[in-house]
VOPAGU-2260 file (C-alpha; in pm, 1 decimal, decimal comma):
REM VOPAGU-2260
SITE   aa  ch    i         X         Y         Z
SITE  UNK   A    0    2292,7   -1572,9    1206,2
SITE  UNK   A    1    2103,2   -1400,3    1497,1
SITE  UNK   A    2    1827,7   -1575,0    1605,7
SITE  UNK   A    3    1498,0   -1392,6    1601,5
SITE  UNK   A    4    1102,6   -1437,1    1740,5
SITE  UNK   A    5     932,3   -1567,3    1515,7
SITE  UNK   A    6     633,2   -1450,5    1360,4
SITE  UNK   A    7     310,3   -1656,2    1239,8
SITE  UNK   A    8     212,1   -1444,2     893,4
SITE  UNK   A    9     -83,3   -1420,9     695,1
SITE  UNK   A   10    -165,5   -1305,0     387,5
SITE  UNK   A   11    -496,0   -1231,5     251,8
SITE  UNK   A   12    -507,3   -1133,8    -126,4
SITE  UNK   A   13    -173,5   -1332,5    -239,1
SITE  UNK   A   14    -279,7   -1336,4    -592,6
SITE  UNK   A   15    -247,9    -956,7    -611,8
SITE  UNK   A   16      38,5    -744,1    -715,9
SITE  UNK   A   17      92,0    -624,6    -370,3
SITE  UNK   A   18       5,8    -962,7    -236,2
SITE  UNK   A   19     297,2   -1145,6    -411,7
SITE  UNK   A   20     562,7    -893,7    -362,0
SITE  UNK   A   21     486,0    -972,0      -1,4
SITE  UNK   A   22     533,0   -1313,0     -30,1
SITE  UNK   A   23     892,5   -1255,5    -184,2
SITE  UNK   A   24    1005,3    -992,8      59,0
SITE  UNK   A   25     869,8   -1241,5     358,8
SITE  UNK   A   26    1052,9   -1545,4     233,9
SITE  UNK   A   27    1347,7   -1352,0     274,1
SITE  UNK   A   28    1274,4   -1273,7     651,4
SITE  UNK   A   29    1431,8   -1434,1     920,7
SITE  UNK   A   30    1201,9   -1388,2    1155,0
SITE  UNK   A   31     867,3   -1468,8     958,9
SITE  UNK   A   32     674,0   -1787,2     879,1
SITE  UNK   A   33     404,5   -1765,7     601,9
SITE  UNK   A   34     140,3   -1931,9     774,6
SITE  UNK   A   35    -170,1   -1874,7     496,7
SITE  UNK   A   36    -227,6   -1700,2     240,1
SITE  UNK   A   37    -585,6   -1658,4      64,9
SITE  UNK   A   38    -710,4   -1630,1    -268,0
SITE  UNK   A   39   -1051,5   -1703,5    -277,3
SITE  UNK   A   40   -1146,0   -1769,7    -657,1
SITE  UNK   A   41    -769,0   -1943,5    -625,3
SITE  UNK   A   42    -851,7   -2157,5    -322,2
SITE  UNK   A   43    -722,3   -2504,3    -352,8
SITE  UNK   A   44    -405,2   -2379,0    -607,6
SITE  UNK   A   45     -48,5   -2339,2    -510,5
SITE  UNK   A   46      61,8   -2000,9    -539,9
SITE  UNK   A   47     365,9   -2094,2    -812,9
SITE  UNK   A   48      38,1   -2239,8   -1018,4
SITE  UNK   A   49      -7,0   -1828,8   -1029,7
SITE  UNK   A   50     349,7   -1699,4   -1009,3
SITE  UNK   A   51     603,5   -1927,1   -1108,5
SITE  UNK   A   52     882,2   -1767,3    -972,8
SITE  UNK   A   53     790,5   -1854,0    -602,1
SITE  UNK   A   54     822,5   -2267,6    -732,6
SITE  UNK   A   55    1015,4   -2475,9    -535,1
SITE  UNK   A   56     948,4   -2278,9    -165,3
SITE  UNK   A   57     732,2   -2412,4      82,5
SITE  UNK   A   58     437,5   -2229,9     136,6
SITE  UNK   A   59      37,7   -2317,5     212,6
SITE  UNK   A   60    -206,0   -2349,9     -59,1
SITE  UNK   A   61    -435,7   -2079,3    -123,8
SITE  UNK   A   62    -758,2   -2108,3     109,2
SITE  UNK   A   63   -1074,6   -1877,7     152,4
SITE  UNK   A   64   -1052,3   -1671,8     412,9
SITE  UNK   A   65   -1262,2   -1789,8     606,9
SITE  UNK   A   66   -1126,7   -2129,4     598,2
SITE  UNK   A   67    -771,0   -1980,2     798,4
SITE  UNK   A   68    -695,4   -2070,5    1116,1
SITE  UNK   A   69    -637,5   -1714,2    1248,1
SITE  UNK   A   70    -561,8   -1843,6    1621,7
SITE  UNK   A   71    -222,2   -2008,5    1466,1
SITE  UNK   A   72    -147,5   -1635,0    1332,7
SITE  UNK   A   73      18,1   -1332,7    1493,8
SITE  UNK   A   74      40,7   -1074,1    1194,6
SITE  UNK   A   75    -245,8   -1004,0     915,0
SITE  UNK   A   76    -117,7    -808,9     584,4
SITE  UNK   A   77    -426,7    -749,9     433,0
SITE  UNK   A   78    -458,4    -711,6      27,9
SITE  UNK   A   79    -771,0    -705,8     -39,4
SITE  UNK   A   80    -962,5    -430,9    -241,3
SITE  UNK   A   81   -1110,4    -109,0    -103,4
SITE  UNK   A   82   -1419,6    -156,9      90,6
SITE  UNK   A   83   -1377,5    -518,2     120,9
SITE  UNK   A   84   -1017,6    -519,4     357,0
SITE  UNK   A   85   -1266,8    -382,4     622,5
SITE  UNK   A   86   -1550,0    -620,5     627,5
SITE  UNK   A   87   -1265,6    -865,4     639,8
SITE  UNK   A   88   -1055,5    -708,3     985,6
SITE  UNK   A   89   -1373,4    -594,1    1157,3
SITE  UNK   A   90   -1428,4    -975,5    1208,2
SITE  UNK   A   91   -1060,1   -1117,4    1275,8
SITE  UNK   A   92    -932,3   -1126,5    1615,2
SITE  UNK   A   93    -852,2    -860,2    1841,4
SITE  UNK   A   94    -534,1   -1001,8    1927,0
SITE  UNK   A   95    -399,4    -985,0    1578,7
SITE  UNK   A   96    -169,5    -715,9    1435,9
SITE  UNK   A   97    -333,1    -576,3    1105,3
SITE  UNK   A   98    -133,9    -394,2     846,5
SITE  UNK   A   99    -442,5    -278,3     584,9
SITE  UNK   A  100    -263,2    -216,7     266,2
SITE  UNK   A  101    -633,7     -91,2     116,6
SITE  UNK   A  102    -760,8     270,0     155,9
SITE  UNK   A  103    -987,1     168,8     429,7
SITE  UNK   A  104    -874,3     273,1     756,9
SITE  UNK   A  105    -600,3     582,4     601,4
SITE  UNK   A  106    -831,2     856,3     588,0
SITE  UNK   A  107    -958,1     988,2     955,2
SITE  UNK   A  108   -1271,1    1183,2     861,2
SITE  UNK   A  109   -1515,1     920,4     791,1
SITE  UNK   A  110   -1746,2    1161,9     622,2
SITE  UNK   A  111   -1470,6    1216,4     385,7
SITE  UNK   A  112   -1386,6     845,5     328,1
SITE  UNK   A  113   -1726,3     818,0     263,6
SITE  UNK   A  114   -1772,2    1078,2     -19,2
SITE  UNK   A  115   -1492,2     933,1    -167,2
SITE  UNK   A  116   -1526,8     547,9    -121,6
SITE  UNK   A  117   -1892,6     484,7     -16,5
SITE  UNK   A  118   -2011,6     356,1     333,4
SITE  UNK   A  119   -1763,7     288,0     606,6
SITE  UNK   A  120   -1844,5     -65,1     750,8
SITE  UNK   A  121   -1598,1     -73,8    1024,8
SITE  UNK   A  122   -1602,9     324,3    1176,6
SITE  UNK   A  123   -1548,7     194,7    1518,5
SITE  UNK   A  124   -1199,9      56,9    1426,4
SITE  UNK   A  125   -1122,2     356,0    1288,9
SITE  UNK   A  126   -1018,2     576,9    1605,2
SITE  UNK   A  127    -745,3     306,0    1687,3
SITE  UNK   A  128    -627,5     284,1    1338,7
SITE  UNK   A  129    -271,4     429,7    1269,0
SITE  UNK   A  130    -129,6     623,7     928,9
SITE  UNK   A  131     150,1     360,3     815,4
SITE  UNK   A  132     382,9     632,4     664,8
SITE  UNK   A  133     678,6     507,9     923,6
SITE  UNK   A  134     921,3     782,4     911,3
SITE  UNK   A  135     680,5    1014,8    1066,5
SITE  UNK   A  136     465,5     816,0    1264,2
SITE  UNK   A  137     732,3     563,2    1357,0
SITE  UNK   A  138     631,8     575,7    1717,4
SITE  UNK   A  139     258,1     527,8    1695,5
SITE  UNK   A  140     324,2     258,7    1479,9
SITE  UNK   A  141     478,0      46,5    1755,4
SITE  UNK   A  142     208,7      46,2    1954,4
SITE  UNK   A  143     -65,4     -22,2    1700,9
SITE  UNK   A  144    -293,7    -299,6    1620,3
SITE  UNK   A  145    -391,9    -142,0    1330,8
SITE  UNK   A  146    -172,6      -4,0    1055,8
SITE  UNK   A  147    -322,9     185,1     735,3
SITE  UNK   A  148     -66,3     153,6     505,9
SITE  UNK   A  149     -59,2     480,3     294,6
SITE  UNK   A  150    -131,2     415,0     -74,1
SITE  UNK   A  151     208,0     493,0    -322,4
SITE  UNK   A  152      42,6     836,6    -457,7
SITE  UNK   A  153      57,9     988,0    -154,5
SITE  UNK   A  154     353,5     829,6      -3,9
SITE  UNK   A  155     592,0     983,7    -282,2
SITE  UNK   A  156     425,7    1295,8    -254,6
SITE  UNK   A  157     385,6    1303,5     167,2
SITE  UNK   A  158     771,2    1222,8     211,6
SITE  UNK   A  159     851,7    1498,0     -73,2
SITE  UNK   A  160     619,7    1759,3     124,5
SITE  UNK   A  161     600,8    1699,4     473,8
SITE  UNK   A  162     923,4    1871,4     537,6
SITE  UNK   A  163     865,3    2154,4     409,9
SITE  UNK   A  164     547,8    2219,5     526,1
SITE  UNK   A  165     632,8    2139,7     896,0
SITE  UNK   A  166     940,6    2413,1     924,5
SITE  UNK   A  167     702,9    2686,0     696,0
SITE  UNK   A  168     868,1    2741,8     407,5
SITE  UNK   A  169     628,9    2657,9     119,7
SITE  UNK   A  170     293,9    2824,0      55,3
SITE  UNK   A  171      12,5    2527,4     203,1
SITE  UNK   A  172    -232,7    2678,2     -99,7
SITE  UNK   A  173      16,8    2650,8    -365,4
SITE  UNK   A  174     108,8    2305,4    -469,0
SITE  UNK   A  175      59,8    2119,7    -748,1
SITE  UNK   A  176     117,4    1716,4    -781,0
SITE  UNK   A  177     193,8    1591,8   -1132,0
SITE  UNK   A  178     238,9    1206,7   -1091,2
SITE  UNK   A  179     320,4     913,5   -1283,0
SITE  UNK   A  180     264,5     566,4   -1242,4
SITE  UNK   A  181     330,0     243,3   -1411,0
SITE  UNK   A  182      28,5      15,8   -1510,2
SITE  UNK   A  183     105,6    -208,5   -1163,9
SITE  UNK   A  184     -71,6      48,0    -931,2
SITE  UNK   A  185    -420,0     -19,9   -1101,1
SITE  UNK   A  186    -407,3    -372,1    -952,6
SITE  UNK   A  187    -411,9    -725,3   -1135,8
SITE  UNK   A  188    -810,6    -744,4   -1203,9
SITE  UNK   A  189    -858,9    -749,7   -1541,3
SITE  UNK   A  190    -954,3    -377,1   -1694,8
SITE  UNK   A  191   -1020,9    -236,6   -2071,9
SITE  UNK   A  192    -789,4      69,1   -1983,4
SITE  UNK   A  193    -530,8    -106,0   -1832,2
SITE  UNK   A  194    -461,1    -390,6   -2125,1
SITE  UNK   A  195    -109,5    -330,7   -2352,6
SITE  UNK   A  196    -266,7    -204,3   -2647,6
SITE  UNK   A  197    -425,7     126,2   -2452,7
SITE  UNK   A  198    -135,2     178,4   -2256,2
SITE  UNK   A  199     152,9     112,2   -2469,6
SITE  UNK   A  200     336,4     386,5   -2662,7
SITE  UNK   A  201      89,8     673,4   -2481,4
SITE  UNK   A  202      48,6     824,9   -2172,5
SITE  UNK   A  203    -265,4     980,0   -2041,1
SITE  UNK   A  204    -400,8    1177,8   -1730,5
SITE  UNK   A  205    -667,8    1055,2   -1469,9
SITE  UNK   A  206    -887,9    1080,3   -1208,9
SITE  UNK   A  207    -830,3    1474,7   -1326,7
SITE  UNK   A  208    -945,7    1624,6   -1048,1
SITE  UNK   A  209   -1087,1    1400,5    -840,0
SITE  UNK   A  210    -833,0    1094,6    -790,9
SITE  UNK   A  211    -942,5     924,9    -467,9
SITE  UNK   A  212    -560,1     976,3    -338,3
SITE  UNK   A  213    -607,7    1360,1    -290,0
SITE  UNK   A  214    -773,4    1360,6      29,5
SITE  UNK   A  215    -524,9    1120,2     175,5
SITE  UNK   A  216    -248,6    1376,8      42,0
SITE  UNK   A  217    -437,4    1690,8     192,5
SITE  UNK   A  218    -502,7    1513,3     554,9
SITE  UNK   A  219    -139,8    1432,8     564,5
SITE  UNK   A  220     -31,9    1771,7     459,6
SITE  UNK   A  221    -190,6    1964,4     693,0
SITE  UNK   A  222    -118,4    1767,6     974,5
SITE  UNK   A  223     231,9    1884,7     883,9
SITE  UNK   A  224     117,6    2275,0     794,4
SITE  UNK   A  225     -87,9    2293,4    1129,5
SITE  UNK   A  226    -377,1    2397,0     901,3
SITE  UNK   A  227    -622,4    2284,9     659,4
SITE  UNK   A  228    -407,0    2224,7     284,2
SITE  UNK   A  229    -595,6    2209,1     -33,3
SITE  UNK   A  230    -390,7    2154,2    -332,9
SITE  UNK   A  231    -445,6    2008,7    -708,2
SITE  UNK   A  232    -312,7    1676,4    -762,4
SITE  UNK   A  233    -320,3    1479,1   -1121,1
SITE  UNK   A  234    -198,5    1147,4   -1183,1
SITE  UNK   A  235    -110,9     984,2   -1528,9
SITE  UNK   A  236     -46,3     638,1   -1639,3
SITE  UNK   A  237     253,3     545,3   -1816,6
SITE  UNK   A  238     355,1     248,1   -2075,7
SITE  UNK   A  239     570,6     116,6   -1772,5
SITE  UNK   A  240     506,1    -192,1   -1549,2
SITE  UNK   A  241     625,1     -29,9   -1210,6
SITE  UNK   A  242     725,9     296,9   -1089,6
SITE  UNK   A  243     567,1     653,7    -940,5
SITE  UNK   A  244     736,7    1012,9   -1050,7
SITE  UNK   A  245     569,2    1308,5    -908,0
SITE  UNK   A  246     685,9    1669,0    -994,8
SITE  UNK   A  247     590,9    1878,1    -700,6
SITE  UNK   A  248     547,2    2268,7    -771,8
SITE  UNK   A  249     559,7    2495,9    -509,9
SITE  UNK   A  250     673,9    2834,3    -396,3
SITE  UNK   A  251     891,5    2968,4    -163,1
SITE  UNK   A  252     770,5    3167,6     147,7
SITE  UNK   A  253     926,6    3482,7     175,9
SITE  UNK   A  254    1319,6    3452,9     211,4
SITE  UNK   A  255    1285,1    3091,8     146,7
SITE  UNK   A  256    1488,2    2940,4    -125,9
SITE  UNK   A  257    1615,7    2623,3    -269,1
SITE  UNK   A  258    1867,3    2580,4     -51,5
SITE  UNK   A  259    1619,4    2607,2     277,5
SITE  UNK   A  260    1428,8    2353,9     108,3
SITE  UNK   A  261    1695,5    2098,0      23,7
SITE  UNK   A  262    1859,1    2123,0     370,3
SITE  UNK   A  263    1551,3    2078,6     546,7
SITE  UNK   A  264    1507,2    1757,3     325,7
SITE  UNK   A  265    1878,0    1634,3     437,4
SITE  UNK   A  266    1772,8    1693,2     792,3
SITE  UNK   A  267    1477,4    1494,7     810,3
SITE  UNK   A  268    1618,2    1215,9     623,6
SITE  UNK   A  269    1966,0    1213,2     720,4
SITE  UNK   A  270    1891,2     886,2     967,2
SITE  UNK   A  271    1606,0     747,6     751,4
SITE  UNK   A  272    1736,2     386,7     564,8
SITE  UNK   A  273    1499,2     378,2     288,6
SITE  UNK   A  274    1500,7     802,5     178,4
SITE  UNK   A  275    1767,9     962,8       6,5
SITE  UNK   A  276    1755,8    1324,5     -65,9
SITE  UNK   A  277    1997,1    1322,7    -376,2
SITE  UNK   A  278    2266,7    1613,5    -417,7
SITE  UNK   A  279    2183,1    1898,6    -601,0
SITE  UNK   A  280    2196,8    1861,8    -992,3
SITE  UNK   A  281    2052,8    1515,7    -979,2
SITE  UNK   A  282    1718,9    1479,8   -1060,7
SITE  UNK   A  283    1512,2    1151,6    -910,7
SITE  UNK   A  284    1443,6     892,0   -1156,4
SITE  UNK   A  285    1229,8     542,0   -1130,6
SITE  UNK   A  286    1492,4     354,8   -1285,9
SITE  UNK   A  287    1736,4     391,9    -985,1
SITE  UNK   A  288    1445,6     281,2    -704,2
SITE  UNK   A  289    1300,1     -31,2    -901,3
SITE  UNK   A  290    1291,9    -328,3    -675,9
SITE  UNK   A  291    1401,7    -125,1    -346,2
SITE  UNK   A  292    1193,5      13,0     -55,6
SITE  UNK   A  293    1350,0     362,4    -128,6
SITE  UNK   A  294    1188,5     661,9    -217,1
SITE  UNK   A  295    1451,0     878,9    -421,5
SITE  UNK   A  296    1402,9    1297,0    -376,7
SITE  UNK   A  297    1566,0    1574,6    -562,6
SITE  UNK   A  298    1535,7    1939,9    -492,0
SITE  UNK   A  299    1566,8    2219,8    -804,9
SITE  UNK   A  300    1486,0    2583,4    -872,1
SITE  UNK   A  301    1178,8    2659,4   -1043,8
SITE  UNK   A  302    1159,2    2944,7   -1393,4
SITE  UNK   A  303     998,4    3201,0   -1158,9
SITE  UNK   A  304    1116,9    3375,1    -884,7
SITE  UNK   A  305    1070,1    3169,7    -511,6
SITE  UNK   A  306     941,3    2867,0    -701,0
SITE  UNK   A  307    1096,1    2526,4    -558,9
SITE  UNK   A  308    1034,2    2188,3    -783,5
SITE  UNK   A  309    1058,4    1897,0    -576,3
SITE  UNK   A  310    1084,2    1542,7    -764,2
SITE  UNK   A  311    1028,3    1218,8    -578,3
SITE  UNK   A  312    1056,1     853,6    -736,4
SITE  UNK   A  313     936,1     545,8    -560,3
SITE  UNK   A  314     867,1     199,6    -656,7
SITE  UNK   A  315     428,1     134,7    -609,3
SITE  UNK   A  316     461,1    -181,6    -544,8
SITE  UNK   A  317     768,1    -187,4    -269,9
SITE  UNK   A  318     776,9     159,7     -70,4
SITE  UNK   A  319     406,7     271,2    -212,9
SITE  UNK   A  320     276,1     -93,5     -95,4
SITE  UNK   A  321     444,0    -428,8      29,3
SITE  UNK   A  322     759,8    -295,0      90,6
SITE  UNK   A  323     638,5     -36,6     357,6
SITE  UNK   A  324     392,2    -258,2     466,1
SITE  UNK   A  325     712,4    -530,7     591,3
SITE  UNK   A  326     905,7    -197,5     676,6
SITE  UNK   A  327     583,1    -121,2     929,1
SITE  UNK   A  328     569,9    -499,5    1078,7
SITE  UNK   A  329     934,7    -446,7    1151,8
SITE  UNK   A  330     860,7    -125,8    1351,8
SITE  UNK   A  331     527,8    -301,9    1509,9
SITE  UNK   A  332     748,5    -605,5    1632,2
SITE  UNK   A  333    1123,0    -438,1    1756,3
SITE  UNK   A  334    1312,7    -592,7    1446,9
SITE  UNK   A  335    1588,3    -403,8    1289,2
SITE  UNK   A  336    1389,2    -173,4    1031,7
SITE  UNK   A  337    1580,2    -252,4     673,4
SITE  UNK   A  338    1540,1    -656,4     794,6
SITE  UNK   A  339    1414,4    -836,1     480,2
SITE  UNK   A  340    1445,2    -539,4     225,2
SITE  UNK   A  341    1751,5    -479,0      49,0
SITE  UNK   A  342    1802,3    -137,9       8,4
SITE  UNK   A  343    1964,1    -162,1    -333,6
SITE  UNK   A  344    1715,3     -99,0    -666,2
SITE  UNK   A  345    1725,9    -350,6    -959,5
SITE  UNK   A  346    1921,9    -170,4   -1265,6
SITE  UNK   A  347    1864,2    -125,7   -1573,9
């Protein structure tokens, strides 16, 4: 096997969903140690006291964050929840690499992260902070010290979109998101809506209107368009443990069709490991990206004239969390990009 520098990894928030699909993808690594990991009302528990399926592997108890020794540690994924992941960075050290898997540092306009989230403690980190989404910011994310990792809404809808709005060939004012998600992308905290006997056998809209991942979408889209984008977005939950579908509508611009719109995909992602613009006929399905860090995308004609229906699947916890996040650190440190993520999804 080649031999590879090593990295010194910590992981704040372990307990999570996103925390412990970190853990698995980073045992995997060659070229990563898991150094800490905290949990603070776990502190003092091994992790496999939490998720048995990680018995048997050598890793550090759970501590409180501020019992880690962050001088022994080169890389910082950061789990924590909104609001909280940047009281925690705006005190570690500056020669850490931080990859923020919370909506702190991903939207740019701090007035609108604060109408959205509430006070910004850490503005001044902002300005250095990077958009994690690494096939089209690949080369700022080499450089950065700070990595917002996009959250899985708008990572299924940004890779579906951005195309497309770059070369001009969608309408910027005429897009509508319908997205689905399984139960995992609420988080592990215990919530009324979220237990089995609300979700099961049902599925039900949210955040109608006024989802907190809408503004990410928008600032990412019209980076792409050149121009402010405003565009409806509604997510729903669905009786399923993992998994994001969104149904993009849009139209045309004039002259445009489906086929524009599906080789423009191809070209974009024709190098890209972890995005696969399927052939036409196929539709994208979560089934067929469960367990992988690919995001699928399929490309049909709409019922009216010059509409184009994109479809994107994704697994939220993988390539809408953890899985991007270890795709970024590979980026950030020179390692081959697919190293520790197996690009095949878990069927059925």
């Amino acid at each position: 096997m080649q031999n590879h520098p090593s990295l010194n990894v910590a992981i704040l928030g372990a307990s999570g969903y996103t925390g412990i699909e970190l853990v698995r993808l980073l045992l995997n690594h060659p070229a990563v140690h898991i150094k800490a990991l905290s949990a603070d009302k776990q502190a003092g528990k091994h992790l496999h006291a939490i998720f048995p399926n990680v018995t048997g592997f050598p890793l550090p108890l759970l501590q409180k964050i501020e019992d880690i020794d962050f001088s022994a540690i080169d890389v910082v994924f950061c789990c924590l929840p909104h609001a909280a992941s940047q009281q925690v960075i705006k005190t570690l050290p500056q020669s850490l690499v931080v990859i923020d898997l919370s909506a702190d540092f991903r939207l740019f306009d701090i007035p609108v992260y604060e109408k959205w989230y509430g006070t910004h403690h850490a503005p001044e980190l902002q300005e250095n902070a990077v958009y994690g989404l690494t096939e089209w910011y690949r080369d700022a994310v080499k450089n950065a010290r700070l990595i917002a990792n996009p959250g899985c809404y708008p990572t299924t809808s940004l890779l579906a979109l951005l195309p497309l709005l770059e070369q001009q060939l969608i309408d910027p004012n005429n897009i509508i998101i319908d997205a689905k998600s399984g139960v995992s992308g609420a988080g592990r905290s215990l919530k009324e809506g979220n237990l089995a006997c609300e979700v099961m056998d049902g599925i039900h809209a949210y955040g109608i209107g006024a989802h907190r991942h809408l503004p990410e979408i928008e600032q990412g889209c019209s980076w792409a368009a050149g121009q402010p984008v405003s565009l409806t977005f509604t997510p729903h939950l669905m009786p399923m443990n993992r998994g994001i579908l969104a149904t993009i509508y849009t139209q045309g611009l004039k002259g445009i069709t489906v086929g524009h719109a599906y080789n423009a995909l191809l070209q974009a992602y024709q190098a890209e490991p972890f995005v696969q613009v399927l052939q036409m006929g196929t539709s994208a399905a979560t089934r067929f990206v469960r367990g992988s860090n690919s995001c699928h995308i399929s490309v049909h004609q709409g019922c009216r004239a010059g509409q184009i229906i994109i479809v994107a699947a994704l697994d939220n916890l993988l390539k809408g969390a953890s899985g991007q996040a270890v795709q970024n650190m590979n980026v950030r440190f020179g390692f081959a990009e697919d190293m520790g993520l197996a690009r095949v999804g878990v069927f059925p």
